[in-house]
C-alpha positions in Angstrom: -5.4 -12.7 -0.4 -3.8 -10.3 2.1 -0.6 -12.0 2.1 1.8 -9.8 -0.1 5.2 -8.6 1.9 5.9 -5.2 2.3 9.2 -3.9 0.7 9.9 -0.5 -0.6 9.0 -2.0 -4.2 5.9 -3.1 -2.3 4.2 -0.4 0.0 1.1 -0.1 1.4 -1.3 2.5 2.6 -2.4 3.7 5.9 -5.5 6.1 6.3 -6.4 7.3 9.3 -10.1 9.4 9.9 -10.6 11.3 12.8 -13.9 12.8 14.0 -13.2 16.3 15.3 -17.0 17.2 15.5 -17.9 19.8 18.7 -18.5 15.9 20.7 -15.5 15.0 20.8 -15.1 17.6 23.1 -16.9 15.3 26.0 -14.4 14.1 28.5 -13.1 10.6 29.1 -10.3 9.5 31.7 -7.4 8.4 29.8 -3.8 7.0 31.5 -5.3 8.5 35.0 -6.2 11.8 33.2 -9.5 13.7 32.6 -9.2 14.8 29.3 -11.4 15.7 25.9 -11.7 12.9 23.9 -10.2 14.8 21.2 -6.8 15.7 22.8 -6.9 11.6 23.8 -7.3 10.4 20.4 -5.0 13.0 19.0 -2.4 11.3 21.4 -3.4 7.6 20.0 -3.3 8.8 16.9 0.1 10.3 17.1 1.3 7.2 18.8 0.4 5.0 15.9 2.3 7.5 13.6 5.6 7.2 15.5 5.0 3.8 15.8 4.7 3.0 12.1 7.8 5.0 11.6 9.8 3.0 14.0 8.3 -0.1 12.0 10.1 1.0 8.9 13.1 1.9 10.3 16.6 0.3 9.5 20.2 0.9 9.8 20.0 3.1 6.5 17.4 4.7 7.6 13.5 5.2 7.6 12.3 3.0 4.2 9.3 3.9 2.2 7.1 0.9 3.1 3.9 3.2 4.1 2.0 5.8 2.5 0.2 8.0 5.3 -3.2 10.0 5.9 -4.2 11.4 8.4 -7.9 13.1 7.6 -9.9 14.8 9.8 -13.9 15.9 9.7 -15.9 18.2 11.7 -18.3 21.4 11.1 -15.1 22.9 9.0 -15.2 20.3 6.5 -12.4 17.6 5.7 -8.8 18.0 5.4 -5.6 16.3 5.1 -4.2 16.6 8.7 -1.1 15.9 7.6 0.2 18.3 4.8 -1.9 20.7 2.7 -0.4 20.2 -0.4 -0.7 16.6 0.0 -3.4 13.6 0.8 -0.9 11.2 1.0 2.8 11.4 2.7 5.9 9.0 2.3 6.4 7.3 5.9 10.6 8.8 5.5 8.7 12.1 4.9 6.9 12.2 7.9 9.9 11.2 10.1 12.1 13.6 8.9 10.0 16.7 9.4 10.9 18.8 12.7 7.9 18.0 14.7 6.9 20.0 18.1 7.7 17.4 21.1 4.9 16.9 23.9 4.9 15.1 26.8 2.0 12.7 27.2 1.5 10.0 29.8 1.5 6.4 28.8 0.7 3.3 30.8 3.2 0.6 31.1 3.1 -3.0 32.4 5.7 -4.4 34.6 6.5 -8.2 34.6 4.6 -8.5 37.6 1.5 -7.2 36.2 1.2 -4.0 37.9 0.6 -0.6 36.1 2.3 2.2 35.9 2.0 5.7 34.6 5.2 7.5 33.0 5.6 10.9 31.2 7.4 11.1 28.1 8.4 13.1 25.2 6.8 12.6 22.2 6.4 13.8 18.5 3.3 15.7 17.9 2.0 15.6 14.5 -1.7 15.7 15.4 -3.0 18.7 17.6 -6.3 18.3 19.0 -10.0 19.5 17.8 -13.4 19.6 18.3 -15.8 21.8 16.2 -19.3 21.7 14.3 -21.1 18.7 12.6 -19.9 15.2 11.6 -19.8 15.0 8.1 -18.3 11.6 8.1 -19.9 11.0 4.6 -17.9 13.5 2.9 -15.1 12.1 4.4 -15.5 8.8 3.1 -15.9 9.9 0.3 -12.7 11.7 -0.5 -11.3 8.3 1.2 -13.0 6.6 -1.8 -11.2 8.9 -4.1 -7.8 8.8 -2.3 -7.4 4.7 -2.1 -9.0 4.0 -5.9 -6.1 6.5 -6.9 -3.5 4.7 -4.9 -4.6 0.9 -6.1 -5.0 2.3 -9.5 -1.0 3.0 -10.0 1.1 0.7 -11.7 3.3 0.6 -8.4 1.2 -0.7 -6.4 -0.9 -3.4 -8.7 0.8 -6.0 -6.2 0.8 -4.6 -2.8 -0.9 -5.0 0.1 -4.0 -2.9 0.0 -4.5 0.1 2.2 -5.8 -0.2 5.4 -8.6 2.6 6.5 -9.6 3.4 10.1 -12.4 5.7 10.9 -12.3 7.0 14.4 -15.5 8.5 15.9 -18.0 8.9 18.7 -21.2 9.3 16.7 -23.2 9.5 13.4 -22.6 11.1 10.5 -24.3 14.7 10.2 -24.6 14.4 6.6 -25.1 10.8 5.1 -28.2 8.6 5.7 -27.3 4.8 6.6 -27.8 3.3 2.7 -25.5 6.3 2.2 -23.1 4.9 4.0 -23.4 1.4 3.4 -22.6 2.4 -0.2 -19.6 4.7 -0.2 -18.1 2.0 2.3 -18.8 -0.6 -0.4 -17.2 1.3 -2.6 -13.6 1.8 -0.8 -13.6 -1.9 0.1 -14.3 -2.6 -3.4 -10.7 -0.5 -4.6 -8.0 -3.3 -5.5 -4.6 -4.5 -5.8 -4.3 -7.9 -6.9 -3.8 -8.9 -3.4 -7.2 -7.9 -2.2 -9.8 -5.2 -1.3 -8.9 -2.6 1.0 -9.0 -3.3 4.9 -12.0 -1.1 6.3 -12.0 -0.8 10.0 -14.5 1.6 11.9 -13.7 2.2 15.4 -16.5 4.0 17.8 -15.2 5.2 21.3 -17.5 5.5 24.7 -17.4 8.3 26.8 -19.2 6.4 29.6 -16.3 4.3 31.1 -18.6 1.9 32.3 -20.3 1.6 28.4 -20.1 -2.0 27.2 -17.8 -3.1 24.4 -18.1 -4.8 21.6 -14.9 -5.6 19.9 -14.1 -7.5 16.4 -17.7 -9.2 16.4 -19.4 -11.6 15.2 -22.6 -11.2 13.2 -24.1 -13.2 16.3 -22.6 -10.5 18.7 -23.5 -7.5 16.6 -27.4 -9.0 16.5 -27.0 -9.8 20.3 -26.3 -6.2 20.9 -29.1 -4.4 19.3 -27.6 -1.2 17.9 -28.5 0.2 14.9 -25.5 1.7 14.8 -23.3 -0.8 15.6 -25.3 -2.6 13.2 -24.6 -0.1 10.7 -20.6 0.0 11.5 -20.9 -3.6 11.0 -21.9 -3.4 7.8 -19.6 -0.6 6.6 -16.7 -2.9 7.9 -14.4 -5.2 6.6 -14.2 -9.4 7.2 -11.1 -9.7 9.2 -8.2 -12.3 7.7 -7.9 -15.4 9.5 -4.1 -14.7 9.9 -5.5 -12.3 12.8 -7.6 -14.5 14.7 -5.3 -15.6 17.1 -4.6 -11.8 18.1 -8.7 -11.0 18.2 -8.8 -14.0 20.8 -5.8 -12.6 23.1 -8.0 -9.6 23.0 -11.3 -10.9 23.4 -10.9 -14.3 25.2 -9.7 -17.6 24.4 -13.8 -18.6 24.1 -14.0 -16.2 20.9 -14.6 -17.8 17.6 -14.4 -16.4 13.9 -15.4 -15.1 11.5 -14.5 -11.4 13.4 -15.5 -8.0 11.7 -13.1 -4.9 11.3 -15.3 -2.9 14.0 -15.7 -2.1 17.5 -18.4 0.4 19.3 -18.4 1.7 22.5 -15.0 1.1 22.2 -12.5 2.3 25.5 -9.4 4.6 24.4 -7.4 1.2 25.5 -9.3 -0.9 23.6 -8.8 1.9 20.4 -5.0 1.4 21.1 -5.4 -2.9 20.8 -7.9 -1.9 17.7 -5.1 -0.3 15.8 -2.4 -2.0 16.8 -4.1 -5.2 15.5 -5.2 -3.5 12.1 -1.6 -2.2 11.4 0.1 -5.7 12.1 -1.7 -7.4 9.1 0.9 -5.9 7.4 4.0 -8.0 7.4 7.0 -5.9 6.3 10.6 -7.6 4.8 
C-alpha cells in the first residue's frame, strides 16, 4: 500500500482546499510581515504549486506525473481556483501558462543557523480571498466526486492515490460533525489498487502564541481536548510508516507512531512542513 512509483504512465493526484471564508481575513505575522491570513496561505499555496512543477521537471521538459486542484470555499460557494472549464489540470499545463510574477518574502536558513528574509519573484497562480460563510461541506463534497472519478479511470487503476489537503481556520458553516465524518469517509474510501486516498486537514492559528498539535497521536488528540481537533482527527488519514522518520524531525526525536494526517492550531511554518511532508509520499521515477 502506498508504495506505487510515479511515472507519466503512473500519475497521481494532488487536491488542494482553501478556506477563503470572511476569517481568513484576521491577520497573522508571516516571514516578518503582518499580513491576512488569506494573502499568506495564498503565498504557501502558490509555493507548493511551483514546487511540484519543479518536482516533475526534466531535461525534456515538465512530465505529466500530477494532476492538480486547487478549490476554494467561502460565502460565494466552491470553485476550481485553477481553471473554470476544468477541476483538474495536467502539472505541464500549469507550468506553461503565462502566470503574473509577485514578489513575496521567504525565509531562508544559512549554514550557521541564522535566518534570513529575502524577496523574490515568484509565479502567482493563487490570488488572495476572504468572503462569507465556510461551506467546507460542500466542498468536500465535490472533492468526493472529483477523486472517485480520477481512481475510477482505467489509467490510473495502479497509481498512487490522490492526496487531499484541506486548509482552514474554522468550522464548517454548513455540515454538522457526523456530516463530516461521513463525506470524509467517503473520499478516503475512493481507490486505486495501491490504496485509499491520503486525507490531510490542516487548521492554522491566528494567535502566534496558540499551541500546536502536529501529526498526532490518538493519545495527543485526547490530551488536547478539542472537539474540533477531535473532529479533524477523525476526518483524517493514518499516516504511512514510510513518513515517520520525517514526522519525528518535525515533532521531536521522542515522537512515536501511529501519526494522523492533521494538525490544528497549526503556524503558517508549520503549514509549509505539513505540506511538504504530505507531497513527499509520493516518490517519482
Amino acid at each position: 500500500m502506498y508504495s506505487q512509483p510515479i511515472t507519466r504512465l503512473h500519475r497521481t493526484a494532488f487536491v488542494l482546499m482553501i478556506d477563503r471564508s470572511g476569517s481568513m481575513a484576521e491577520e497573522l505575522v508571516f516571514c516578518g510581515r503582518r499580513i491576512p491570513k488569506a494573502e499568506a496561505v495564498a503565498e504557501v499555496a502558490n509555493g507548493l504549486l511551483f514546487e511540484l512543477i519543479q518536482r516533475a521537471t526534466r531535461t525534456d521538459g515538465v512530465r505529466d506525473y500530477y494532476d492538480i486542484a486547487v478549490i476554494g470555499y467561502d460565502g460565494d460557494g466552491v470553485r476550481s481556483l485553477l481553471s473554470p472549464e476544468h477541476w483538474f489540470v495536467p502539472v505541464s499545463e500549469l507550468a506553461a501558462r503565462e502566470t503574473p510574477l509577485r514578489t513575496v518574502t521567504v525565509e531562508r536558513t544559512l549554514p550557521s543557523g541564522e535566518r534570513t528574509l529575502h524577496d523574490v519573484t515568484a509565479p502567482c497562480w493563487i490570488t488572495p480571498s476572504s468572503r462569507g460563510t465556510t461551506p467546507m461541506y460542500e466542498a468536500l463534497c465535490r472533492v468526493q466526486e472529483l477523486v472517485e472519478g480520477w481512481c475510477a479511470r482505467p489509467a490510473h487503476a495502479d497509481s498512487f492515490p490522490p492526496v487531499v489537503f484541506n486548509i482552514t481556520d474554522g468550522e464548517s458553516s454548513d455540515g454538522d460533525e457526523q456530516e463530516l465524518r461521513d463525506v470524509c469517509r467517503r473520499i478516503r474510501r475512493a481507490a486505486t489498487a495501491d490504496g485509499g486516498v491520503f486525507m490531510i486537514h490542516v487548521h492554522i492559528a491566528t494567535a502566534p502564541d496558540a499551541q500546536s498539535v502536529l501529526f498526532p497521536t490518538e493519545e495527543e488528540v485526547r490530551t488536547n481536548g478539542s472537539r474540533y481537533a477531535r473532529l479533524l482527527y477523525d476526518c483524517s488519514s493514518p499516516m504511512p510508516p514510510a513518513l515517520d522518520e520525517a514526522i519525528r524531525d518535525l515533532k521531536g526525536p521522542g515522537a512515536r507512531p501511529p501519526f494522523r494526517g492533521m494538525s490544528f492550531n497549526a503556524s503558517m511554518a508549520e503549514l509549509i512542513s505539513v505540506l511538504n511532508i504530505g507531497s513527499i509520499s509520493v516518490s517519482i521515477q
